[in-house]
N, C-alpha and C positions, 0 to 999 in steps of 0.2 A: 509367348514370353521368349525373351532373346536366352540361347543358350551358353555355349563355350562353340560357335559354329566359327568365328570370326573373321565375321562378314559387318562388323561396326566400323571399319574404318569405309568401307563402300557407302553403307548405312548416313554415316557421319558426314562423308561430299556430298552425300545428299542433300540431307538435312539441311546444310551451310550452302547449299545452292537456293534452295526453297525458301530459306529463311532471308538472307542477302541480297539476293538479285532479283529482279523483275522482269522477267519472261515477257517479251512482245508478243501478241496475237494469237495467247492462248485463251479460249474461252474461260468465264468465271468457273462453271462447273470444273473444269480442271485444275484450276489452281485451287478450289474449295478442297478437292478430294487432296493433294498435295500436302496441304494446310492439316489436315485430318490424320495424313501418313505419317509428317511431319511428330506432330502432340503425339503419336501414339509410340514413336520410335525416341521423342526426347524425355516419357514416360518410363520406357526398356531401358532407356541410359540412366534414369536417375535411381531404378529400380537395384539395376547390376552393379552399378558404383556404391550405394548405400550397403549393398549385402556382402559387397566385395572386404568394403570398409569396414562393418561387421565383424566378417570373417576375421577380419587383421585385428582388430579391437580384441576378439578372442583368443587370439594366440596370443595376444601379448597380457592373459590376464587383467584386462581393464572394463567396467563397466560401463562406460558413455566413451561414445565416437567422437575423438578428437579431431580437430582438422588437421594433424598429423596423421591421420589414419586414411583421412579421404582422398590426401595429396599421395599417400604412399600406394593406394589404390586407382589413383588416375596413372601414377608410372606402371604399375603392374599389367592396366589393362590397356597400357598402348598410348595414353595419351600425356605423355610427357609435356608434350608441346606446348601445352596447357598452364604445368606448371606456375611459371612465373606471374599470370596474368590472377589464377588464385591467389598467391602468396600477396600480392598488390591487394588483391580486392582484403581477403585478412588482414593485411598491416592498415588499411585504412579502416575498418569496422574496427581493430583495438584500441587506437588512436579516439574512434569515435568515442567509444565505451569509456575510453579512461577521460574522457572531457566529458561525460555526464555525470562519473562520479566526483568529479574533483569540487563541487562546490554547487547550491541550491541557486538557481537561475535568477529565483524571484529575490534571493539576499543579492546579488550581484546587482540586480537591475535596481535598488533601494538608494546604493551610490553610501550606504551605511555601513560602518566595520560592524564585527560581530562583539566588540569590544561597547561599541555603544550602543546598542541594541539591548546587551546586556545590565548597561546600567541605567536605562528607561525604562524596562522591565522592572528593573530591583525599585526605580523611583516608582511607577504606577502600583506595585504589593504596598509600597511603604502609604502612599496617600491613600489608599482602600483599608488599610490597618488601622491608619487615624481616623478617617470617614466611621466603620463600624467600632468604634473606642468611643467615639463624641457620640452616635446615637447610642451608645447603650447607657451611655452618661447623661445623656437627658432623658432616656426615660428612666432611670433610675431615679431621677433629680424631680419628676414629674411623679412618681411611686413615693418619696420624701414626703412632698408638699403634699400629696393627696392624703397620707399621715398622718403629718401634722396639722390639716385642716382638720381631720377625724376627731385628732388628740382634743382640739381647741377648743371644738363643737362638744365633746364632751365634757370637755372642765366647765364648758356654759352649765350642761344640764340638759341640755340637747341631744342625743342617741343617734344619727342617720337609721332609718329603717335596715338598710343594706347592711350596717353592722349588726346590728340586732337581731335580724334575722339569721347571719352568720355566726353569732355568738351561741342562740339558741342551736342551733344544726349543732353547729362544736359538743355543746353540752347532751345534749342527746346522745351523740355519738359513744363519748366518754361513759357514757352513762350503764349503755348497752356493751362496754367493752368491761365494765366492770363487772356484770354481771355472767360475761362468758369468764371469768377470772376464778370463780367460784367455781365452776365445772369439775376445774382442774385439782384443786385443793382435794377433792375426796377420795 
């Protein structure tokens, strides 16, 4: 692990050589290993900058690492230079951020205000309110006439069995309820 020895800025031309330029007539195996020095030294850099940031995040009393913390930690540890090309890459990811929240992609691409959207919503509750109003209206109206077929058939002198049968249950019932009525009396 890289310490306080400061040997990053040697580290760093490295790095920026390894990574940038293309080296003629060196075998693969050495640019492999290069490649490998490379990750493990741009690992130490993210390591020391994050705990540097840390560090500064704790003096100043705050619990999440600001990118004010990380820039104040790139000047501290040498790499000023840097600066402005972070604050570029932050102004452009806030930019990003506040254009995904400003508005739902899928209402944009509709080509619909939210103004009418609103009121074809209110129209489709209203035609589903009327929808289930007219079936409970005919089967009520269908419960009527089944009734009054019952009523009519009986003023014949006719009985359907299915009433009859339900009249008897009813009186049964009644029957047995009287007698738990008596229970209570003594």
């Amino acid at each position: 692990m890289l310490g306080n020895d400061g040997h990053w800025g040697q580290r760093w031309t490295l790095v920026e050589t390894v990574l940038f330029s293309k080296r003629v007539g060196e075998g693969e195996g050495e640019r492999e290993r290069e490649r490998e020095r490379c990750q493990e030294w741009c690992t130490e850099f993210i390591m020391l900058l994050s705990s540097h940031s840390n560090e500064i995040c704790e003096k100043k009393n705050k619990k999440t690492i600001l990118p004010e913390h990380v820039i104040e930690a790139l000047r501290e540890l040498g790499f000023g230079d840097y600066v402005p090309e972070v604050n570029d890459v932050l102004s452009n990811f806030k930019s990003e951020i506040s254009s995904r929240k400003r508005g739902n992609k899928k209402l944009d691409k509709l080509g619909i205000s939210e103004e009418e959207l609103l009121r074809q919503q209110q129209e489709l509750f209203a035609q589903a309110r009327q929808q289930h109003y007219e079936a409970e209206l005919a089967q009520h109206n269908a419960a009527l006439a089944a009734a009054a077929a019952a009523a009519n058939n009986a003023s014949v002198g006719e009985i359907p069995a299915a009433t009859l049968s339900g009249v008897q249950q009813s009186s049964a019932e009644q029957t047995g309820a009287d007698e738990d009525d008596d229970d209570y009396d003594t």
